[in-house]
C-alpha atoms as one frame of an Amber mdcrd trajectory, in Angstrom:
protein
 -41.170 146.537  64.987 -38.758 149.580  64.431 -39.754 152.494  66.142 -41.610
 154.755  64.624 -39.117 157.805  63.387 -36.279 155.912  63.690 -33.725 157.103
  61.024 -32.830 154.089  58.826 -30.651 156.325  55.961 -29.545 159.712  55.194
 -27.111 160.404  52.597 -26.334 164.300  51.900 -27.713 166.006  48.272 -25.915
 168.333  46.026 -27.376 171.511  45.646 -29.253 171.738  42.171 -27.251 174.601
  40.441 -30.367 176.021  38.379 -31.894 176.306  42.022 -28.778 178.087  43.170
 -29.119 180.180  40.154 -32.812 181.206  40.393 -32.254 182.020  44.492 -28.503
 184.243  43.507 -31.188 186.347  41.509 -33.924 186.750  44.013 -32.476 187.086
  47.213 -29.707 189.587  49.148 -26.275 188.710  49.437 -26.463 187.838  53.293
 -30.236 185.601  52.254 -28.209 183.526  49.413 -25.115 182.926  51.408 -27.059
 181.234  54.310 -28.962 179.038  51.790 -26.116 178.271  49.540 -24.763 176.943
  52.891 -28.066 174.542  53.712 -27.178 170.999  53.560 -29.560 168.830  52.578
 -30.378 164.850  53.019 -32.071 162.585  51.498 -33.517 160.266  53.823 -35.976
 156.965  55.322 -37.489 156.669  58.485 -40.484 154.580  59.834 -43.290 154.931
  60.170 -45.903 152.110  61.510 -44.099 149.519  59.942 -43.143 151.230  56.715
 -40.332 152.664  55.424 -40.984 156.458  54.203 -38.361 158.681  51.820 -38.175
 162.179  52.935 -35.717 165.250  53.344 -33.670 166.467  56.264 -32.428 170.601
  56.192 -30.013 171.564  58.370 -28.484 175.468  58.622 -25.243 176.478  58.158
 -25.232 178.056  61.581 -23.057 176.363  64.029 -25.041 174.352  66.659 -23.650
 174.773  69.662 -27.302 175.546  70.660 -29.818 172.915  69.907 -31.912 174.636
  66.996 -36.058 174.998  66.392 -37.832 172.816  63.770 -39.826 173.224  60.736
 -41.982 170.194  59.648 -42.963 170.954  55.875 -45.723 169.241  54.456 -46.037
 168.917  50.665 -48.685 169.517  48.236 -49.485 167.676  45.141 -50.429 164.298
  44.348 -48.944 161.221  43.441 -45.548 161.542  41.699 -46.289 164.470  40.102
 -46.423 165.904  43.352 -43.221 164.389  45.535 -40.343 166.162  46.576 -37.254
 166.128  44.147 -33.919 167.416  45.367 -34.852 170.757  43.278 -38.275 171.251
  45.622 -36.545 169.869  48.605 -34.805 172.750  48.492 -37.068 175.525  46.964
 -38.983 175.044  49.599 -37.247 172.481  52.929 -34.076 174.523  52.283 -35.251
 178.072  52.014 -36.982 177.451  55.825 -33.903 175.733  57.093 -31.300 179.407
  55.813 -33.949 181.101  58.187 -32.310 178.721  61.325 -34.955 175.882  61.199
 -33.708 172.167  60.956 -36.625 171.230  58.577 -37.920 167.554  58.093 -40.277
 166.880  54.903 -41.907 163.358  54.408 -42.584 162.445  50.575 -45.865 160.032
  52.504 -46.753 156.736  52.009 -46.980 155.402  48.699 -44.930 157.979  46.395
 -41.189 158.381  45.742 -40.482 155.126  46.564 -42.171 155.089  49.733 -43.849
 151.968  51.017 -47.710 151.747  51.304 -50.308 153.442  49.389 -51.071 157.139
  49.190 -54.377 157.957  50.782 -54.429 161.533  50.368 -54.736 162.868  54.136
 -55.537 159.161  55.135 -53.384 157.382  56.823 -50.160 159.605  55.746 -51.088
 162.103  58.068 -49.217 159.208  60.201 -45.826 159.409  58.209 -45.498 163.696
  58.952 -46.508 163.050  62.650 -43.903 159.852  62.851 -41.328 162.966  61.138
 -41.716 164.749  64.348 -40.587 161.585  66.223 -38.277 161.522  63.975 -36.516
 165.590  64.723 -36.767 164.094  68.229 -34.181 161.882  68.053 -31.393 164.558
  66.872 -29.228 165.896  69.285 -29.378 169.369  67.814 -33.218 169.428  67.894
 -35.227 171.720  70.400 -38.293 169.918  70.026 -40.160 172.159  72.420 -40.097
 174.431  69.470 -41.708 173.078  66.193 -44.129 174.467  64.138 -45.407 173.172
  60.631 -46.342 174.322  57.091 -48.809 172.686  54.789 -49.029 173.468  51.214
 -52.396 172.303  49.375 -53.361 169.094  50.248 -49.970 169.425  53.067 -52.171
 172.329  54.609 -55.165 170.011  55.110 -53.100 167.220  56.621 -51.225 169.775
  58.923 -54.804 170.550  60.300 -55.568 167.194  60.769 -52.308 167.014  62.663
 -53.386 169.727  65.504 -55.994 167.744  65.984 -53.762 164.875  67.533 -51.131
 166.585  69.184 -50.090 170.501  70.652 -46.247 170.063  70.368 -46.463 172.568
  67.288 -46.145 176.360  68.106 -47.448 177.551  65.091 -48.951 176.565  61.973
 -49.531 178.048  57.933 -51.387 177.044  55.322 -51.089 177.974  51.913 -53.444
 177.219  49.390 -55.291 174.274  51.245 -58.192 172.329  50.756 -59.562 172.348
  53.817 -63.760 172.529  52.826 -63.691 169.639  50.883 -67.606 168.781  52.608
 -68.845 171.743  51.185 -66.720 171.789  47.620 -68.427 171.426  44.933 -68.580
 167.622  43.576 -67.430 168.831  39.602 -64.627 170.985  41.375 -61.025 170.134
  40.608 -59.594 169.849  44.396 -63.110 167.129  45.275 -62.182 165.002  42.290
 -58.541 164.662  42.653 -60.041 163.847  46.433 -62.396 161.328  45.368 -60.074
 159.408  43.408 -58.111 157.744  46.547 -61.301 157.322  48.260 -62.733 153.494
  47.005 -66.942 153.483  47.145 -69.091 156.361  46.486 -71.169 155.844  49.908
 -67.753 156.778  51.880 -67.189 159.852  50.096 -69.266 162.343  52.297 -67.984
 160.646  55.843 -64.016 161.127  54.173 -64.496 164.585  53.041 -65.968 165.468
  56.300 -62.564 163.688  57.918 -60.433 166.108  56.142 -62.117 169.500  56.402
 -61.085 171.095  59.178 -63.127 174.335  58.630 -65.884 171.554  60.174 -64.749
 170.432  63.446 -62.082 173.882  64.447 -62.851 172.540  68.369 -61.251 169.607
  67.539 -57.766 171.765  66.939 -55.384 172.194  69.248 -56.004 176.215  70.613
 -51.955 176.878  71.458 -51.237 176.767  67.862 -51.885 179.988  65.884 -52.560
 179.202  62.396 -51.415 181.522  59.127 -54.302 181.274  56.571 -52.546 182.310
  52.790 -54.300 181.513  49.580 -54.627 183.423  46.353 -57.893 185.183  45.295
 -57.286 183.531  41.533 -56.316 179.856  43.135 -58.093 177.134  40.092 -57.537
 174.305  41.909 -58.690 175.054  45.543 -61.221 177.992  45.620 -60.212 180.757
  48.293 -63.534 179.735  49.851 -61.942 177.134  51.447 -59.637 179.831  53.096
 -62.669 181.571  54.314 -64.368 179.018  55.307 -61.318 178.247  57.972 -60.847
 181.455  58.620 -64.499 181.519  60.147 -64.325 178.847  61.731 -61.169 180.086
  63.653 -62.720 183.117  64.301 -66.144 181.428  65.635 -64.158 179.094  67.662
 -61.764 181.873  68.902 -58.894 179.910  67.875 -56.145 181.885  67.413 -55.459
 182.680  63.689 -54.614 185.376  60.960 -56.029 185.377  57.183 -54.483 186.318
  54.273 -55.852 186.598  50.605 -53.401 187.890  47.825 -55.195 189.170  44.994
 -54.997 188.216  41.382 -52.730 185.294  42.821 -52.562 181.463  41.867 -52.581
 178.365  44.036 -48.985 178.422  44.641 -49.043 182.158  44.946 -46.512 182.533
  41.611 -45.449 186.578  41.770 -46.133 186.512  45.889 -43.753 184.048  47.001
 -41.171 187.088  48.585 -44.463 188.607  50.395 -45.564 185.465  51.424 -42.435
 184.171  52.265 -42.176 187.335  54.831 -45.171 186.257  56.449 -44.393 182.958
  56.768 -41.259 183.520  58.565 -42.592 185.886  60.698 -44.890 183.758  61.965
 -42.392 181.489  62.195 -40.214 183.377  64.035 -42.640 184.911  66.533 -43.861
 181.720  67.768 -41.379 179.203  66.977 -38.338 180.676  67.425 -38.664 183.336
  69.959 -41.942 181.708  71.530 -43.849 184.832  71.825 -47.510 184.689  73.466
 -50.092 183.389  71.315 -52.734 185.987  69.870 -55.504 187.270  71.603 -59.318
 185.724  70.852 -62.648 187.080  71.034 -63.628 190.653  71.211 -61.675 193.242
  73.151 -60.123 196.875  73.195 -62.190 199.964  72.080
């Protein structure tokens, strides 16, 4: 068998000119030149036997040094939800004009990807195989990785501390990550239910990939960024609380943040949450400050 995160084919991607567009409008001069300068690939790897599509971003900065990594994890379901070369880099090539080389599976079972999607089943073994994957680069510091999950992404990135501490820091944004406690007629536990085959299972899979119940489980060296939107339809900010307790009851390092009036992919917030993200980022990943502090202390 191949080893898993083995690189089987990468061929480089145009950038789409309406994304160029939108970013020329949105960011600074020095912002738009870096990420007009992102290249990005389009590529397969394995991963237990399968053969998984994904995305590679590399800077523009030269890499004389071997750079930190960014494993994004995508939201959305079925293909609907895969990553495009317009997504790729909305969101894979955005983190790589910060300095990241980013790495973003499209999972098991979508975009051409062999296997079948099991919605924070089994993929969560195609991101973690990604990481194997950014080890195998010569220009990769893979003592410095960290990982972002958006929506059901989020969820599996917390299922993914609870297997291995090589990340340095972690954000979710907008994730389901309650689903034992979501309501059954809510819109996140039925797009759940539908990969899961025999109503007797559903409780015991739910459980599997709700993280707000078993925070003990997580790996404690990896701060976690908490961002949803107060107005988020499809995954109620409760599931943001209810990690955010957790954390905090656990004293797992963490920080929460709720934008008001916003939607589940934070439309109007992206440049505040953006900030925060690479900050986070940056203070852990890059620069590999201490951890935060837990529990109670100072006046």
């Amino acid at each position: 068998m191949i080893a898993n995160g083995t690189l089987l084919d990468s061929r480089l991607i145009p950038i789409p000119s309406n994304i160029l567009s939108i970013a020329k409008r949105s960011m600074s001069k020095d912002d738009f030149q870096k990420y007009s300068q992102v290249q990005l690939h389009a590529i397969t790897y394995s991963s237990n036997g399968l053969k998984i599509n994904g995305f590679l971003a590399l800077p523009a900065a030269p890499q004389e040094e071997k750079l930190p990594c960014i494993v994004f994890n995508r939201g959305g379901t079925g293909e609907r939800g895969a990553l495009n070369s317009e997504s790729a880099f909305a969101y894979a090539g955005l983190y790589a004009s910060w300095g990241y080389v980013v790495v973003a599976s499209n999972y098991r079972g979508t975009a051409k990807s062999e296997g079948t999607e099991e919605w924070g089943g089994s993929d969560v073994i195609d991101s973690l195989n990604s990481v194997e994957l950014l080890k195998t680069l010569p220009y990769v510091d893979s003592s410095r990785i960290g990982i972002i999950g958006g929506s059901r992404g989020g969820m599996m990135a917390m299922q993914m501390l609870t297997r291995t501490d090589i990340f340095k820091a972690a954000v979710t944004v907008g994730a389901p990550t309650a689903l034992h406690v979501a309501p059954k007629n809510s819109y996140i536990y039925k797009t759940f239910a539908k990969f899961i085959h025999g109503q007797s299972s559903l409780g015991v899979e739910a459980l599997k990939r709700s993280p707000a119940a078993w925070p003990d489980k997580l790996c404690k060296k990896t701060p976690v960024l908490i961002l949803h939107g107060s107005g988020d339809k499809r995954v109620e900010p409760d599931h943001a609380f209810s990690l955010g307790l957790a954390l905090q009851n656990s004293l797992h390092p963490y920080k929460l943040i709720i934008y008001e009036d916003a939607d589940h992919i934070l439309a109007g917030r992206r440049n505040e949450s953006n900030a925060e993200i690479r900050l986070w980022m940056d203070k852990y990943v890059m620069r590999g400050e201490p951890i935060p502090q837990v529990g109670p202390h100072g006046a």
